[in-house]
SERO-4910 file (N, C-alpha, C, O; in steps of 0.05 Angstrom, whole numbers):
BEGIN
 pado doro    nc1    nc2    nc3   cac1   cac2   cac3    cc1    cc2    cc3    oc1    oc2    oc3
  Unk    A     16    -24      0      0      0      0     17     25      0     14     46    -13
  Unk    A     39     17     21     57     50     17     70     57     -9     72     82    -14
  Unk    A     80     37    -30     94     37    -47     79     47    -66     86     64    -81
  Unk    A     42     29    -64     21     43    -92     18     79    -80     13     96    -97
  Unk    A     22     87    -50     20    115    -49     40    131    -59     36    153    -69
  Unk    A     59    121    -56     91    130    -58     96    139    -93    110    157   -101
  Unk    A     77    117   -112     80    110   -138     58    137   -149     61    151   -169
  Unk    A     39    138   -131     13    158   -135     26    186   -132     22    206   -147
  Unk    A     39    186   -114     45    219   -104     70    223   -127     74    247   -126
  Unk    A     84    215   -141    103    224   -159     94    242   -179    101    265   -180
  Unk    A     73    226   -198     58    246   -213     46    256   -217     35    262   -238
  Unk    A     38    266   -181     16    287   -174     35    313   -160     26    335   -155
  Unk    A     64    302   -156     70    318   -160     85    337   -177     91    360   -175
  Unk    A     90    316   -197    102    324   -220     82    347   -239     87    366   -254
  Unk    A     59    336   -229     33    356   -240     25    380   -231     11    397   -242
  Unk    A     36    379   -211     36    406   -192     58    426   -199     53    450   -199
  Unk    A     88    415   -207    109    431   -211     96    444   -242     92    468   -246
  Unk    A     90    425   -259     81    440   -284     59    448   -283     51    449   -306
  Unk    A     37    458   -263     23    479   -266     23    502   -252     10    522   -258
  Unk    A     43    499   -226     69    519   -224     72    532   -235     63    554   -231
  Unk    A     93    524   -263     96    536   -283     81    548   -296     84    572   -300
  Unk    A     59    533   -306     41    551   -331     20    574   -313     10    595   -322
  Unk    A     17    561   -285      5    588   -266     25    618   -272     18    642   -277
  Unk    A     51    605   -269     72    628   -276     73    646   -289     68    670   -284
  Unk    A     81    631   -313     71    643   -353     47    659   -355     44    678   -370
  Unk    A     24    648   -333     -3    658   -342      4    682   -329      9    702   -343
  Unk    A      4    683   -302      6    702   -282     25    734   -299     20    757   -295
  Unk    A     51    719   -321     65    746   -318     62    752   -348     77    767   -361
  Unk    A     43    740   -356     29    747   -386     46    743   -407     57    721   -406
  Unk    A     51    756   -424     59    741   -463     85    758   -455    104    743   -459
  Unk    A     97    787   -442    120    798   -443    142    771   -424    166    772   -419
  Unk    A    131    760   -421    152    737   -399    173    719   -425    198    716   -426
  Unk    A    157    712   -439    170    696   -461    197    709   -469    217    697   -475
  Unk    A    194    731   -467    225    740   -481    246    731   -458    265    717   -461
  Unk    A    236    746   -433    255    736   -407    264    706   -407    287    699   -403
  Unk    A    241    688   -411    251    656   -422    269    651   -442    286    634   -438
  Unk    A    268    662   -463    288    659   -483    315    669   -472    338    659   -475
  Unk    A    305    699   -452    336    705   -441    353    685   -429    375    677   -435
  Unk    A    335    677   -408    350    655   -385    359    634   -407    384    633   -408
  Unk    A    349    618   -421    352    603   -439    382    615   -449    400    602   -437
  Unk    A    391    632   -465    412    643   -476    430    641   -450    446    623   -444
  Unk    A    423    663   -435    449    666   -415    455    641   -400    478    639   -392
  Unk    A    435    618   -394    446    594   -389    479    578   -401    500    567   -393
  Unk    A    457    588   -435    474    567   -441    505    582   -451    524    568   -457
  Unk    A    505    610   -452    526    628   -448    551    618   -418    575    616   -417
  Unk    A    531    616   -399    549    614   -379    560    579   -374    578    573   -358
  Unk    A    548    564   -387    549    537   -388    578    534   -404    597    521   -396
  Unk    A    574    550   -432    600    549   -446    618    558   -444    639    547   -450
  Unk    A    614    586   -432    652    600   -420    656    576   -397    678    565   -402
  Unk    A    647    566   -379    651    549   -355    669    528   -367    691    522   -358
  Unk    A    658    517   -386    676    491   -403    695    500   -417    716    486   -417
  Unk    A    695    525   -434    711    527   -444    740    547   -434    763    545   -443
  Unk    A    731    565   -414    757    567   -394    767    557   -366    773    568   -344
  Unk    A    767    534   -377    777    515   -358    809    520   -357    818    522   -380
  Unk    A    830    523   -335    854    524   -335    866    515   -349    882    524   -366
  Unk    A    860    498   -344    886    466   -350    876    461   -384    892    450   -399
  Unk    A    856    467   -392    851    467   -416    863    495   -437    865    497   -462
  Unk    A    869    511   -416    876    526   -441    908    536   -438    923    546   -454
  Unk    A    911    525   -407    948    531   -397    960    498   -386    968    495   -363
  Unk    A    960    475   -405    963    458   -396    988    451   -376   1011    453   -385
  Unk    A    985    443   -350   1004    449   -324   1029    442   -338   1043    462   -338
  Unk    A   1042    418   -351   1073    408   -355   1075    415   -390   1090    402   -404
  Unk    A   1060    434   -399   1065    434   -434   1089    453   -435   1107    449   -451
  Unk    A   1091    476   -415   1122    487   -422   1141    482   -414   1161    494   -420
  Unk    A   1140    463   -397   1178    443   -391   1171    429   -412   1188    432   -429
  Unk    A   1150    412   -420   1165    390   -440   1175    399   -461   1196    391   -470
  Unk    A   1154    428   -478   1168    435   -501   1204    450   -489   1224    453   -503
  Unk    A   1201    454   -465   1234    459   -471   1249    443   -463   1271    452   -458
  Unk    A   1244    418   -458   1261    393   -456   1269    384   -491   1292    383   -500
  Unk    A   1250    380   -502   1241    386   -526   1269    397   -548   1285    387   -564
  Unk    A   1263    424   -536   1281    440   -554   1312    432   -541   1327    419   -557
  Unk    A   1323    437   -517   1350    418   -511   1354    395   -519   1377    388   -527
  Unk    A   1336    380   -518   1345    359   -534   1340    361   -566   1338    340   -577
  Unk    A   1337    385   -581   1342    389   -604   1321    368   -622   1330    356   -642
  Unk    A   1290    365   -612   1274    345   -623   1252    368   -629   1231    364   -617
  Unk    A   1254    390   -643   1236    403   -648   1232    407   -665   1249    420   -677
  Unk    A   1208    398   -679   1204    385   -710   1181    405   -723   1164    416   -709
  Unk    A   1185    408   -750   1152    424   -755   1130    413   -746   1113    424   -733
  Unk    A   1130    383   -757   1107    367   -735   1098    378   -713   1076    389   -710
  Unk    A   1116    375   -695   1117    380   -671   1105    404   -663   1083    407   -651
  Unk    A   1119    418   -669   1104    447   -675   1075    457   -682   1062    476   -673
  Unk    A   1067    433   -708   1042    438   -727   1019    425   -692    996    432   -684
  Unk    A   1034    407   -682   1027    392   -664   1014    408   -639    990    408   -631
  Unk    A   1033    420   -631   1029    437   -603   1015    458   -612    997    464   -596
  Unk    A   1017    479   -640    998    504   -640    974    495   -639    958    513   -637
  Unk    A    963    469   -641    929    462   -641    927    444   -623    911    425   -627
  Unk    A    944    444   -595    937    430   -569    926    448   -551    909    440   -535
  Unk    A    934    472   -550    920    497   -533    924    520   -541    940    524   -559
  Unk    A    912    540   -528    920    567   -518    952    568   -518    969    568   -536
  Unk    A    952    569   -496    988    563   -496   1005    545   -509   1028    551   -508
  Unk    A    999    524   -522   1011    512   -541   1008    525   -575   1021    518   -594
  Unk    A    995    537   -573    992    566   -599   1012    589   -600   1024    597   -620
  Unk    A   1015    597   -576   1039    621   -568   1071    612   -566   1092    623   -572
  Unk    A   1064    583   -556   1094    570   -556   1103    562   -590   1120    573   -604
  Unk    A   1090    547   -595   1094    548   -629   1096    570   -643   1106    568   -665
  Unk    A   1086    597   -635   1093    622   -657   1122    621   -657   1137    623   -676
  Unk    A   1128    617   -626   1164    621   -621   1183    610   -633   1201    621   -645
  Unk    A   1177    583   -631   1189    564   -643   1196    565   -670   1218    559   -680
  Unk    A   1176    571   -683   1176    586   -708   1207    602   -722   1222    606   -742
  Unk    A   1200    605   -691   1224    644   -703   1247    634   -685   1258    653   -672
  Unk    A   1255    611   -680   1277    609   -651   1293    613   -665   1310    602   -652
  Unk    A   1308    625   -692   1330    628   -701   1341    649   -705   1365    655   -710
  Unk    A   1308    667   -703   1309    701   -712   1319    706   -688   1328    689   -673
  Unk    A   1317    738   -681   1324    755   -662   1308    762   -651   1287    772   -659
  Unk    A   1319    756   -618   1302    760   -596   1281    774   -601   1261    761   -596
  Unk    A   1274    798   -610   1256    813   -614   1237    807   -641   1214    816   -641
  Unk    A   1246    794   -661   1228    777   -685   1212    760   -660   1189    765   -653
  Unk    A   1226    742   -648   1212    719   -645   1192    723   -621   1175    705   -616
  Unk    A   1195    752   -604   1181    769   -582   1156    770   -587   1134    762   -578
  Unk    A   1168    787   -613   1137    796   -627   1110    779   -644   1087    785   -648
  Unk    A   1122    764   -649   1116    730   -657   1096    720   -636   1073    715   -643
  Unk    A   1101    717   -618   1092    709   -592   1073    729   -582   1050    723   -575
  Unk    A   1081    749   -581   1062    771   -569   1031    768   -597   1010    758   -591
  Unk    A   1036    777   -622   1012    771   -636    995    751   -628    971    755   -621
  Unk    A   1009    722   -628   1001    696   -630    983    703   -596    959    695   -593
  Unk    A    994    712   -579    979    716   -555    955    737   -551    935    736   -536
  Unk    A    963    759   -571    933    773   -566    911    758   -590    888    766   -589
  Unk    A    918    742   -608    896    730   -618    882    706   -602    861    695   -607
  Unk    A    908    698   -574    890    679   -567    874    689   -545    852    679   -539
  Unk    A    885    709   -532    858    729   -517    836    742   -529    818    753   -516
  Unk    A    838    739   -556    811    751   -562    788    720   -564    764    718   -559
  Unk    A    805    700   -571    783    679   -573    775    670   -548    755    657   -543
  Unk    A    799    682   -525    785    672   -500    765    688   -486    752    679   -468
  Unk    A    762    721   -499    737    737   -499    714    731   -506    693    742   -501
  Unk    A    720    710   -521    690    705   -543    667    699   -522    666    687   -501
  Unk    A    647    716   -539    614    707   -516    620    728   -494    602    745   -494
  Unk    A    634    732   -480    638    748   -453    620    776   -471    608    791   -456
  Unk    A    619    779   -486    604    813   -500    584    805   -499    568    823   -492
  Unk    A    567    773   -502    540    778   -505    530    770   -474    507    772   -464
  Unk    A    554    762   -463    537    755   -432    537    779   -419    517    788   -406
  Unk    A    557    790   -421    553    830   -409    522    839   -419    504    845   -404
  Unk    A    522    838   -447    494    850   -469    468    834   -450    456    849   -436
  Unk    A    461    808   -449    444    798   -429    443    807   -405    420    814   -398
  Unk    A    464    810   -388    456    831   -361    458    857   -364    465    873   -347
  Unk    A    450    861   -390    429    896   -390    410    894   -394    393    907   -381
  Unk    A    401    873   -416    381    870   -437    361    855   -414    337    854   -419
  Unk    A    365    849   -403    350    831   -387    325    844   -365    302    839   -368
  Unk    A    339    865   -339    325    883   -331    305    900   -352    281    896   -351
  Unk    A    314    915   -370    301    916   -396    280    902   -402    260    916   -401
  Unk    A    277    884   -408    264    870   -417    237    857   -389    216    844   -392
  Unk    A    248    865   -366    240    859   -347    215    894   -346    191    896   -347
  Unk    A    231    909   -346    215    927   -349    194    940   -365    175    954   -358
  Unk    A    202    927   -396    177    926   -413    157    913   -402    136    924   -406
  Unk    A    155    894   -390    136    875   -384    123    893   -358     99    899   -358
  Unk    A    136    899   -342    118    921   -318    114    945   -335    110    964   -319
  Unk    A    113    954   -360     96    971   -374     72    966   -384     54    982   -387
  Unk    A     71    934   -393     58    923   -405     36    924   -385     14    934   -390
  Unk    A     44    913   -362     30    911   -332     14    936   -326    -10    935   -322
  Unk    A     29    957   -327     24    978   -319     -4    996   -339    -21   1012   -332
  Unk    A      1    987   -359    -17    992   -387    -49    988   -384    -69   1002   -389
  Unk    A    -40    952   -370    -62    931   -362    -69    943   -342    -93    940   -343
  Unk    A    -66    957   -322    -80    968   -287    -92    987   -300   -116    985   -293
  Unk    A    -90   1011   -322    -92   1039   -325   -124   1024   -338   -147   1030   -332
  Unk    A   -116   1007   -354   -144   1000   -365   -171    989   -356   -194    989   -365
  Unk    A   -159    980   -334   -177    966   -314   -192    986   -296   -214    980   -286
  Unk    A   -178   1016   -290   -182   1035   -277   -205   1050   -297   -220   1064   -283
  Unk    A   -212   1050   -327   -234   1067   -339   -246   1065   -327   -250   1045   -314
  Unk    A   -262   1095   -326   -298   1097   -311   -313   1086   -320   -319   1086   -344
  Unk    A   -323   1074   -300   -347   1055   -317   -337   1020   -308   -345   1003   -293
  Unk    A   -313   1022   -329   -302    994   -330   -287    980   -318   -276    961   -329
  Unk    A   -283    990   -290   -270    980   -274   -270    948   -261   -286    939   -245
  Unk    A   -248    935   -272   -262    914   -273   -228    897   -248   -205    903   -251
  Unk    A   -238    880   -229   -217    867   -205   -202    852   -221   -180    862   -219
  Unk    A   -200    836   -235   -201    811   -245   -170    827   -268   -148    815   -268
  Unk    A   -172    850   -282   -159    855   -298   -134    876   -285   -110    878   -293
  Unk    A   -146    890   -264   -120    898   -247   -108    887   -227    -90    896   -213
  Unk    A   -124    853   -225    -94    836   -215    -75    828   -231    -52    821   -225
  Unk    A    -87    830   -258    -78    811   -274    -54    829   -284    -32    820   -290
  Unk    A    -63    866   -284    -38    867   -293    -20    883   -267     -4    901   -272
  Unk    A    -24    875   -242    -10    868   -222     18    848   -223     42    851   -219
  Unk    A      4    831   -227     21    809   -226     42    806   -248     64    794   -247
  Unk    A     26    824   -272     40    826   -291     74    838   -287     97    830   -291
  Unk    A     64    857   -279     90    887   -273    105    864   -257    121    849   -267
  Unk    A     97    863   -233    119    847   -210    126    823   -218    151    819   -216
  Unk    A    114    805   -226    129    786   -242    156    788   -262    179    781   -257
  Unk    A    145    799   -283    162    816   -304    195    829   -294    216    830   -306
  Unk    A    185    841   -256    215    854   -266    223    836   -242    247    838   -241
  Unk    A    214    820   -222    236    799   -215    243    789   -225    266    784   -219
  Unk    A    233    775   -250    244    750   -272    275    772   -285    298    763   -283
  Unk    A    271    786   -291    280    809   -312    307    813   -290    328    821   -301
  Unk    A    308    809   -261    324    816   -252    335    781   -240    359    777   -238
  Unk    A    321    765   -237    336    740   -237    358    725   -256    376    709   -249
  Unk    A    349    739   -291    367    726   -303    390    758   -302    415    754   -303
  Unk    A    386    773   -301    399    789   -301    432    794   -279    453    803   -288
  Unk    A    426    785   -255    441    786   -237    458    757   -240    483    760   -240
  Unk    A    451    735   -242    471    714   -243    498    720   -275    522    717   -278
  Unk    A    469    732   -294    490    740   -323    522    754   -312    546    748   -316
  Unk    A    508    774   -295    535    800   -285    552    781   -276    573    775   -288
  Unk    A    545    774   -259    559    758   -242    584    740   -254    606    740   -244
  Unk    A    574    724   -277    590    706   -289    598    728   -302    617    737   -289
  Unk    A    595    737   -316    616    761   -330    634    768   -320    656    758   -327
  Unk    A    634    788   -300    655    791   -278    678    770   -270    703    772   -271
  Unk    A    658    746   -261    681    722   -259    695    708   -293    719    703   -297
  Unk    A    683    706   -304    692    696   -323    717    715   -340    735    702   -350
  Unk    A    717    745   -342    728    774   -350    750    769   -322    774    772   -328
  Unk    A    746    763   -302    775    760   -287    783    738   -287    804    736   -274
  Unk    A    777    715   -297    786    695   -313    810    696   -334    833    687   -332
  Unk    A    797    708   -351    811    714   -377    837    732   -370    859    724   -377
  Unk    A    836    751   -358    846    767   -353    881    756   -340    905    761   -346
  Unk    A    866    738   -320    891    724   -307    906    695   -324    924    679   -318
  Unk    A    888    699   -347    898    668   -358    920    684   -379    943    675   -380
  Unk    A    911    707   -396    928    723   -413    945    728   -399    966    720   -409
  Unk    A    950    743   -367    983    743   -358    994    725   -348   1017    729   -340
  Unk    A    976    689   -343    999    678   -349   1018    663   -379   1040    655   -384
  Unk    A    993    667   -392   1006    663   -416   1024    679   -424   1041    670   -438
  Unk    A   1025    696   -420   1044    723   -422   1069    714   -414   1088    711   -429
  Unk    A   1071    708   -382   1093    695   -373   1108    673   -368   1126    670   -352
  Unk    A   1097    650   -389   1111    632   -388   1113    633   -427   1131    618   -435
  Unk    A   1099    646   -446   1125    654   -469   1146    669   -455   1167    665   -467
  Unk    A   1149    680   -440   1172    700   -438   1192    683   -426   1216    687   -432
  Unk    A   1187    666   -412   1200    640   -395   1212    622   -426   1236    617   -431
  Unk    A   1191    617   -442   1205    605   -467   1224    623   -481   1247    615   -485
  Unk    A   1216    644   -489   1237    667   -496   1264    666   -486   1285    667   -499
  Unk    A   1259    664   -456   1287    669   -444   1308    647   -443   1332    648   -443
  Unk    A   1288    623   -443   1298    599   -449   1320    593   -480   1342    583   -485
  Unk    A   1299    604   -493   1316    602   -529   1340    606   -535   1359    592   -542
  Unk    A   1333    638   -526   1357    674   -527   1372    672   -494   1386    690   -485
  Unk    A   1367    657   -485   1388    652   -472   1384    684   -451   1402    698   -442
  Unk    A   1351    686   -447   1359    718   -435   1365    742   -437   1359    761   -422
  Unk    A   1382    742   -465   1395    767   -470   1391    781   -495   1396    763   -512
  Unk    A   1385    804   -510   1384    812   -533   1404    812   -551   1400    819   -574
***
């Protein structure tokens, strides 16, 4: 008997969470849909910087001793090379070098320095539209308590004052700009973290080419 109750209450209450929901939707009227598509976006915005700046994925911990074991032992091949510029971030900047280990300190500097601000711009990528979502979002939160607000004024005509339509666009307005401010505040948030992310991953890439540099040139110009 407990198990047939146990089996009963699952998809009563599964039925309850989804009319939850569509009580929701109903409650904060047709301007909510956009805020859903927001959260939807900035989800999956913050889902993909998370995976894709991962440390160790883009500054792999032992890739710059091996390539300079590598180069002392004089096994540094174009392969090798073709090899490491499409293993990472940092295996992109190390290969510009390598490139040029024959030129002068300052050819092969500059080599490295390009090869590194192109790989900070790819590690920018998306960070512009997750900033753009925690504007657009409040925004969008706020049309909807206009929309709300539209709905009370109308409910208020003389004559036609009717309960039923200035809850409705009650619920409207306040709905509208908590939603508008729920996806909005987690967006910032990852921005911020993800923008001091980047930030600290470019100076260390910064300083372990220069570690390869010094390694090559021996230090000295």
């Amino acid at each position: 008997m407990q198990a047939r109750a146990a089996c009963s209450l699952g998809p009563r209450r599964r039925l309850k969470k989804e009319n939850g929901l569509l009580s929701l939707i109903q409650a904060a009227g047709w301007p909510v849909w956009f805020l859903i598509l927001a959260s939807v976006v900035t989800l999956a915005l913050i889902v993909e910087r998370a995976l894709s700046l991962k440390r160790d994925k883009i500054i792999p911990p032992k890739l710059l001793d091996e390539v300079i074991n590598f180069h002392r032992s004089r096994q540094v091949t174009p392969e090798l090379i073709q090899k490491l510029e499409g293993s990472s971030p940092l295996g992109a900047v190390l290969a510009s070098g390598l490139r040029h280990e024959l030129a002068p300190r300052e050819v092969m500097q500059e080599a490295m320095e390009q090869s590194g601000r192109l790989q900070a711009h790819k590690l920018e990528r998306f960070l512009g539209a997750l900033a753009t979502m925690s504007t657009v979002a409040p925004l969008l939160g706020l049309f909807g308590t206009v929309v709300g607000m539209i709905e009370i004024f109308g409910a208020q005509q003389p004559g036609t004052g009717n309960p039923q339509q200035l809850a409705y666009g009650i619920s409207i307005a306040l709905y509208n700009t908590a939603l508008g401010l729920v996806v909005a505040i987690p967006a910032l948030i990852a921005y911020r973290v993800f923008r001091s992310r980047v930030d600290d991953l470019v100076v260390e890439l910064e300083q372990r080419s220069l570690r390869l540099l010094d390694t090559v040139r021996g230090g000295r110009r």
